[in-house]
C-alpha positions, 0 to 999 in steps of 0.5 A: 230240621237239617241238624236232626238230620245229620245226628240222626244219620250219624246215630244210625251209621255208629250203630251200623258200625258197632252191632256186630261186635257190640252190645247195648243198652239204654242210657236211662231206665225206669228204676235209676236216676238218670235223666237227660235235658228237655228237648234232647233226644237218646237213640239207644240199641240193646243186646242181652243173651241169658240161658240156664239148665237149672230150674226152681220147680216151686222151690225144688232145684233141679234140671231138666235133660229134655231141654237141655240148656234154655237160652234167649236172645234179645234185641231191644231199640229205645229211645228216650226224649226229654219232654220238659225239664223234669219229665222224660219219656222212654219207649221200647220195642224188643225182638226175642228168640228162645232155643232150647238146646235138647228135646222137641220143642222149638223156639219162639221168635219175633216181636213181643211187647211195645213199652212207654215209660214217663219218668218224672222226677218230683223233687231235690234237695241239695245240702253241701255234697249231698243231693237227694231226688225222688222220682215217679215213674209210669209204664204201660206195654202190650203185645205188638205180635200174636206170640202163644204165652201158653208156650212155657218155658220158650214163650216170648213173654205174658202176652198180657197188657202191663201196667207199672207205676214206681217210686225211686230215691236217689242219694247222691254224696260226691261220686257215690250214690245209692238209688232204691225203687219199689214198683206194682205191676198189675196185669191183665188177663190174657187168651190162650189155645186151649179151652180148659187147663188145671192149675190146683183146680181144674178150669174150663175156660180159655181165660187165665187171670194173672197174677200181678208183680211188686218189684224193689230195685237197688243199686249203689255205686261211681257217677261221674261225668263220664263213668259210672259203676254200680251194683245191683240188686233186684227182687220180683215177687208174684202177688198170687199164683201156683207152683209147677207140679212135679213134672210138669210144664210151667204155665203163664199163671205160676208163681214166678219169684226171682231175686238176681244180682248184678253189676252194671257199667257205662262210659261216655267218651271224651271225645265223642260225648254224645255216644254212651256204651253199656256193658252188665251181668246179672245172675240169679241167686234165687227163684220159684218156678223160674230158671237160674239163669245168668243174663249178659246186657250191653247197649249204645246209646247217641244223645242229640240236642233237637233245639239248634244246629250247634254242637251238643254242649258237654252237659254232665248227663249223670248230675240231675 
């Protein structure tokens, strides 16, 4: 108890420290694989800005002066417990704010949706240098605030109740690795403040039905003990939906596909092992009904064994 303490204090006074001048992120993620020990514990505090001007009006690209620049700002806290040897668990809860830059409309602000995923990872096969690991993951979220979904394109988020199951394979060969996923998201249908809407039909109902989500993740890159530096690739589909008429405001039930790409970095100190910093960009390439927009991560994360007051050993984090 005394050693969870003192971590957990000092945890707390290195992110004190470095939220003015740092951005952050989690260590481990649902789509990657990475995993920590059992009994360990990861703290972690994440920051990411993403704005755009240009839009996909269905497949049309244009922009819209009466907003100007649409940006959102997002402080995510996570934290994530080795549950067994194989078996992690991650919960998050983001604070969002939306501005848009011109127009009347005003941006949104406060909490949106709390987060559990279980990451599992089923099964390895080492040859030589090679190391192949298929991993099983589930994420469940739903609304924490009574945000308005029906506030397009400055709403906090769907406010709906998410569910997510993924596969991932990881192959590693040395340093170099690759790691593909590919995700269903099924999502519940939310209320809005309007008692009839049009999407190609009119519909007398507060009711909107969503459309559900594939997703596919790819990345590739340098894992090392203390580095990693990878690219990333991800693609998000709508399996249903409308597109935006011409116009017109989005609306919760549009057909929202987005292919980004990226790269991402993380150190972990020498000296300081426990301490993680996290730094990506993103940019989406192409869309439908979405903005091309470019998103700008970086987090800390403290990992922190829960078993014993002795000093965290120097475990290699990256090689699972």
């Amino acid at each position: 108890m005394i050693s969870f303490y003192k971590a957990t204090k000092k945890c707390i006074l290195i992110c004190a420290c470095l939220i003015g001048s740092s951005q952050f992120a989690s260590a481990q993620m649902e789509n990657d694989g990475i995993m920590i020990p059992q009994n360990y514990l990861c703290p972690g505090l994440m920051y990411s800005h993403s704005s755009w001007t240009n839009y996909w009006e269905g497949t049309f690209k244009r922009n819209n002066g009466n907003l100007g620049t649409v940006s959102s700002n997002e402080y995510n806290l996570m934290v994530t417990y080795g549950l067994a040897k194989n078996l992690i668990a991650t919960a998050g809860l983001p604070y969002i704010k939306t501005n848009a830059s011109a127009g009347t409309l005003e941006g949104q602000k406060g909490l949106q949706d709390i987060s559990l995923n279980i990451k599992w990872k089923a099964l390895q096969i080492i040859t030589g240098k090679s190391k192949f690991s298929f991993f099983a993951s589930v994420t469940g979220s739903t609304p924490i605030s009574n945000y308005s979904a029906d506030y397009e394109p400055l709403a906090l988020g769907s406010h709906s109740r998410n569910f997510t199951a993924r596969a991932v394979v990881d192959y590693v060969f040395g340093k170099y690795f690759f790691t593909g996923s590919g995700a269903y998201t099924n999502r519940s249908d939310i209320t809005i403040d309007r008692n009839s809407y049009f999407t190609t039909v009119l519909i007398n109902s507060n009711q909107v039905m969503l459309p559900n989500m594939s997703n596919y993740n790819f990345r590739t890159g340098y894992r090392s003990k203390y580095f990693i530096a990878e690219a990333i690739a991800d693609i998000s589909t709508s399996l249903g939906g409308f597109d935006i008429t011409k116009n017109n405001m989005p609306f919760p039930s549009n057909r929202m596909n987005m292919t980004s790409v990226g790269a991402n970095l993380r150190y972990r100190f020498k000296s300081f092992y426990n301490l993680e910093l996290t730094a990506s960009d993103q940019y989406v390439t192409s869309g439908r009904n979405m903005g091309q927009s470019n998103m700008i991560m970086g987090g800390v994360s403290y990992i922190f064994s829960l078993k014993s007051d002795k000093k965290t050993p120097q475990i290699n984090y990256y090689k699972n």
